[in-house]
C-alpha positions as CSV (number, residue, x, y, z in Angstrom):
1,X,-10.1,-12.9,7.0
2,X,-7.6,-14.9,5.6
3,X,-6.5,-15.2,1.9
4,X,-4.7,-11.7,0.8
5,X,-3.2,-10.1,-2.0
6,X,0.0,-7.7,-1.9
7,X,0.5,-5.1,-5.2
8,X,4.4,-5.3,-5.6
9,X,5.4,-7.7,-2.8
10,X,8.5,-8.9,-4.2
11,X,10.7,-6.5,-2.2
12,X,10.9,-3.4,0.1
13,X,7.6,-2.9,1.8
14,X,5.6,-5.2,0.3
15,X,7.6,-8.5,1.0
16,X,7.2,-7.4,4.7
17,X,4.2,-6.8,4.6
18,X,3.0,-9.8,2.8
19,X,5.5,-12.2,5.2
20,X,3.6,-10.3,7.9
21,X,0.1,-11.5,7.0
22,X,1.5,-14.5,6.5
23,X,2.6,-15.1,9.8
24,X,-1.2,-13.7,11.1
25,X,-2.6,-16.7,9.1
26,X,-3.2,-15.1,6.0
27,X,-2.6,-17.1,2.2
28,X,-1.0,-14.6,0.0
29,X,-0.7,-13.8,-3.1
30,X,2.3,-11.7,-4.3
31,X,1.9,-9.6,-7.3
32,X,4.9,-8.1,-9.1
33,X,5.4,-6.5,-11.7
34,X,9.3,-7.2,-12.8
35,X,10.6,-8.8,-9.8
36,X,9.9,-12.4,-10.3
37,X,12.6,-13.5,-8.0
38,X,11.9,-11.4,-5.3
39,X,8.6,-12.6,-5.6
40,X,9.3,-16.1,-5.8
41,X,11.5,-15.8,-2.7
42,X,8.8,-14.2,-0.9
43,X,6.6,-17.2,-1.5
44,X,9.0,-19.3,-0.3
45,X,8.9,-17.8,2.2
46,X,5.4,-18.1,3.7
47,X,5.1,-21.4,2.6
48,X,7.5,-22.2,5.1
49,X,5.5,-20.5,7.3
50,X,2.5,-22.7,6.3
51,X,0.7,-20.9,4.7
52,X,-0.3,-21.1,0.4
53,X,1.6,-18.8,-1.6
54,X,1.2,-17.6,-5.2
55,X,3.6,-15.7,-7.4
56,X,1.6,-13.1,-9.6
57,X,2.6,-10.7,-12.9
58,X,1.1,-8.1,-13.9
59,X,1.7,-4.1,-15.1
60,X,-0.7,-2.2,-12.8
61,X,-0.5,0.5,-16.1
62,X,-2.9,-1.9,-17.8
63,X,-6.3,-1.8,-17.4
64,X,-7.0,-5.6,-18.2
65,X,-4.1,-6.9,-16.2
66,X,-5.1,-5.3,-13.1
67,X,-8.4,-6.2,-14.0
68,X,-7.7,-10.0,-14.1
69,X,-5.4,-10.1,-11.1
70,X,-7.8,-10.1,-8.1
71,X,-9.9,-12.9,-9.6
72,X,-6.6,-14.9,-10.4
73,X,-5.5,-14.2,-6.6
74,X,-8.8,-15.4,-5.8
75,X,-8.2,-18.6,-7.8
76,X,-5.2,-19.4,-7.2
77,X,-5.8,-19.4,-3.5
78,X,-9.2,-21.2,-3.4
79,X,-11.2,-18.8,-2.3
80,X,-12.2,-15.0,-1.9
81,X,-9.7,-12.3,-1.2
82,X,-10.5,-10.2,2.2
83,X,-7.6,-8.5,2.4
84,X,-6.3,-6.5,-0.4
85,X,-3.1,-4.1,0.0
86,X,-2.0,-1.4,-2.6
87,X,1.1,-1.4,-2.3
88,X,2.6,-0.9,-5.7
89,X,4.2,2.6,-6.6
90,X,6.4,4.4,-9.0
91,X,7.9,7.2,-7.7
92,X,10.1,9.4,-11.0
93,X,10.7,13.0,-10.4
94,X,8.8,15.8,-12.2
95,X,7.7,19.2,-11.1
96,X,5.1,21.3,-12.4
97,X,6.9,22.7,-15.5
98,X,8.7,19.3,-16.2
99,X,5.9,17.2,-15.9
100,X,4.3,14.9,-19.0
101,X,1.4,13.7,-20.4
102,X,3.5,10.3,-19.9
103,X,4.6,10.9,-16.2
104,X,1.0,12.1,-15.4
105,X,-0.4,9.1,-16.6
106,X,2.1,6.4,-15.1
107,X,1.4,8.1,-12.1
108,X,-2.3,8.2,-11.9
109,X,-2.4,4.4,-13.6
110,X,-0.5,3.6,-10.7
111,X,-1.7,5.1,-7.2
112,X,-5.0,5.9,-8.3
113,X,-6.7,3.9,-11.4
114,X,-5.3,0.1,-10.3
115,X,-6.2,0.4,-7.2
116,X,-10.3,1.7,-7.3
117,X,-10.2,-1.2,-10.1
118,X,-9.0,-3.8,-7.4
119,X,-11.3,-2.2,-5.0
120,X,-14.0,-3.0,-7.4
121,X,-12.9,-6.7,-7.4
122,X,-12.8,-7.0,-3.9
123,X,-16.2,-5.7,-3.6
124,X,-17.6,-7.4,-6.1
125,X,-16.9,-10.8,-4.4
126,X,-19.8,-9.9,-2.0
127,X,-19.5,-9.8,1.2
128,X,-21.6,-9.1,3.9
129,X,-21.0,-7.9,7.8
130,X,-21.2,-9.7,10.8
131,X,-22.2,-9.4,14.1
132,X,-19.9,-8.9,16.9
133,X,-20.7,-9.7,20.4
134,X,-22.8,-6.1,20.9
135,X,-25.3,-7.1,17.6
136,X,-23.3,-4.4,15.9
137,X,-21.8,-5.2,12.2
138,X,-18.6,-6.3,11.6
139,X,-16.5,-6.1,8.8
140,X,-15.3,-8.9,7.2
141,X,-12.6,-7.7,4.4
142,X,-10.1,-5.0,4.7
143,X,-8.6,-2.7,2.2
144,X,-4.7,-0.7,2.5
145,X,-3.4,1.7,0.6
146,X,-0.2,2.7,0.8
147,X,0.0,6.6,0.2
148,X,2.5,9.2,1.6
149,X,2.9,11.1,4.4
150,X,3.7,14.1,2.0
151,X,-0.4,14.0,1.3
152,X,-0.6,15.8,4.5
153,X,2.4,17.8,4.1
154,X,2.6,18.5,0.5
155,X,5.6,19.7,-1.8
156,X,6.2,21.0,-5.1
157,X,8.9,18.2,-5.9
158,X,7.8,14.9,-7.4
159,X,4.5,16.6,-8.3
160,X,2.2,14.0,-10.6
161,X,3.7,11.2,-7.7
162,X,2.2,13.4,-4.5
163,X,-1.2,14.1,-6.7
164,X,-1.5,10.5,-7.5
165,X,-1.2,9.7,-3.9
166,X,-3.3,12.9,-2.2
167,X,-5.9,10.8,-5.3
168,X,-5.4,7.7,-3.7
169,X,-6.3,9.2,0.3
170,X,-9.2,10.4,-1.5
171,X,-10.5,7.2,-2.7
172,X,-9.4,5.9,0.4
173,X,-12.3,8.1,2.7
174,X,-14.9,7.7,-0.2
175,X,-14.2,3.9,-0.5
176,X,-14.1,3.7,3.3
177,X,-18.3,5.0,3.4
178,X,-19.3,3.2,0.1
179,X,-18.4,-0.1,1.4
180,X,-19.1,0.4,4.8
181,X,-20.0,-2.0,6.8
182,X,-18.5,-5.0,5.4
183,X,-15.3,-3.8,4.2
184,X,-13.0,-1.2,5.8
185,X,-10.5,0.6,4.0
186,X,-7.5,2.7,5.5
187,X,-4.5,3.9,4.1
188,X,-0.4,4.1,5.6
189,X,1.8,7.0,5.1
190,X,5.3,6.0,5.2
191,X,8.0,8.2,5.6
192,X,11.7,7.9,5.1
193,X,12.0,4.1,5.5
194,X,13.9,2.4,3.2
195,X,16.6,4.6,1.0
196,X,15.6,5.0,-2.8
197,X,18.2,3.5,-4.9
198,X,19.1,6.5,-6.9
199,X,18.9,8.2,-3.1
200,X,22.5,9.2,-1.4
201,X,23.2,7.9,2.1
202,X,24.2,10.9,3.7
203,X,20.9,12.5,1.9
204,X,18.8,9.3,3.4
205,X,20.2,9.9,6.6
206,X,19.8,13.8,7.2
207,X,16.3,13.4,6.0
208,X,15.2,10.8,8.7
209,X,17.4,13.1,11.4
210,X,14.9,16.1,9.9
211,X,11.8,14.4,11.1
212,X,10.1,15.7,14.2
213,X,11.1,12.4,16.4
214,X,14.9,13.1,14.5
215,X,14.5,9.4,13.3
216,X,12.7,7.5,10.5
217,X,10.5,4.7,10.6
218,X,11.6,0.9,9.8
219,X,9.9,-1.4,7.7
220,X,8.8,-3.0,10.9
221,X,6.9,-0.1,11.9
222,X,5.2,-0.2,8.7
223,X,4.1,-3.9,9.3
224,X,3.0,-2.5,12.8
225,X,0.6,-0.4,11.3
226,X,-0.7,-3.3,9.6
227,X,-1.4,-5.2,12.0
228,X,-3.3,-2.0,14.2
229,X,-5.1,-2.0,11.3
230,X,-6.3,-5.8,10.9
231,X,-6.8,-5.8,14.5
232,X,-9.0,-2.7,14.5
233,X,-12.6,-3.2,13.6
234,X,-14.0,0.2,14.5
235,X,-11.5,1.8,12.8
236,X,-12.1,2.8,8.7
237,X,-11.1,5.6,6.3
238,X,-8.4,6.7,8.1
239,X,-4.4,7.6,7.5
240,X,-1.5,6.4,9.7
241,X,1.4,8.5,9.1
242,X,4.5,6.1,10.4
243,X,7.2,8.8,9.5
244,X,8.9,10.2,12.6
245,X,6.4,13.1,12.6
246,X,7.9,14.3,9.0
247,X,3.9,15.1,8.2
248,X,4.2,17.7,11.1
249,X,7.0,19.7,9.8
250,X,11.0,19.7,8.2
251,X,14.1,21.1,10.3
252,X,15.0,21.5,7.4
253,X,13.4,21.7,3.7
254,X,13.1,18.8,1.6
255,X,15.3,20.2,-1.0
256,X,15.4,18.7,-4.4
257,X,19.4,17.8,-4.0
258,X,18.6,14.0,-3.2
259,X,19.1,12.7,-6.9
């Protein structure tokens, strides 16, 4: 593998994660959707590095952009993408009584419908297995998608945000045996890592103390998981929780005071 393409790489998670694969080889393209200097920074970046780089636009709440983007990636880098992460999120507050047809469908647009529709993409390019040294297959294209470790511990707050993500672990496993063997496709569940903007410190804080290990993760944990996962060839359809053990349980409740 080595030509990739990061959904929302121009800052937080996805610029690590994209300078990550970088640094394993990879070209990348970084998609954004409004952060064109992040993103432009970020392909600075790994062209120092060595590698190709290419900036990328488009509103993952569009059908026909997110439909374009993977074969532009592909383009722009000379060749087919093998390893696609969905990364890109949007995470507003609604509950079950306060949410809209509107945050429903930014949501769902989101987590779920952009990336099956860059799934396709990757798929589509055709690839096949090889064999390892055993004459079993291997896999030859990888898939992440970034969900939440709230999918296995699941709360009333931010309600259309933790369906459209429980959505996405479920396309995850069903992707995971559809394209097997050539491609595998696994999913990350951060936890606290890196604080919301609208989030308070002292909120930030006591949440990543709440966790079982009484610590969050780090964006470098994140890129850990990663890696496992490129380096893991037996390993598809699964979900890494990096969160301190917050999927386990709360000292203390996630109350809705963080805004």
């Amino acid at each position: 593998m080595n030509r990739a393409l990061v959904t929302g790489a121009g800052k937080r998670l996805g610029r690590e994660m994209a300078l990550c694969l970088a640094r394993r080889g990879f070209d990348v393209a970084v998609h954004y959707a409004s952060s064109k200097s992040g993103a432009e920074e970020v392909v600075a970046e790994i062209r120092a590095l060595g590698q190709q780089a290419v900036a990328l636009q488009a509103d993952l709440t569009v059908d026909e952009q997110t439909a374009a983007l993977l074969p532009a990636a592909a383009e722009a880098l000379g060749g087919p993408i093998d390893c696609l992460v969905n990364n890109a999120s949007i995470f507003d507050n609604d509950t079950l009584m306060t949410a809209t047809r509107e945050t429903w469908d930014r949501h769902m647009q989101c987590h779920l419908r952009a990336p099956f529709l860059l799934i396709q993409a990757l798929a589509a390019q055709g690839f096949e297995p090889e064999t390892d040294e055993n004459g079993e297959p291997l896999a030859t294209a990888l898939v992440v998608n970034m969900v939440d470790q709230s999918v296995r511990k699941l709360t009333p707050g931010f309600m259309t945000y933790t369906l459209s993500k429980a959505a996405l672990w479920t396309l995850t496993q069903t992707a995971a045996q559809a394209l097997a063997p050539a491609i595998r496709v696994n999913a990350i569940g951060p936890g606290p890592t890196i604080r919301a903007t609208r989030q308070r410190e002292e909120h930030f804080a006591a949440q990543r103390a709440g966790t079982v290990l009484q610590r969050g993760s780090n964006p470098s944990d994140i890129v850990a998981a990663l890696a496992y996962f490129l380096d893991a060839p037996a390993v598809t359809g699964q979900l890494l929780c990096v969160d301190g053990g917050q999927h386990l349980g709360w000292q203390t409740p996630d109350i809705p005071d963080h805004l």
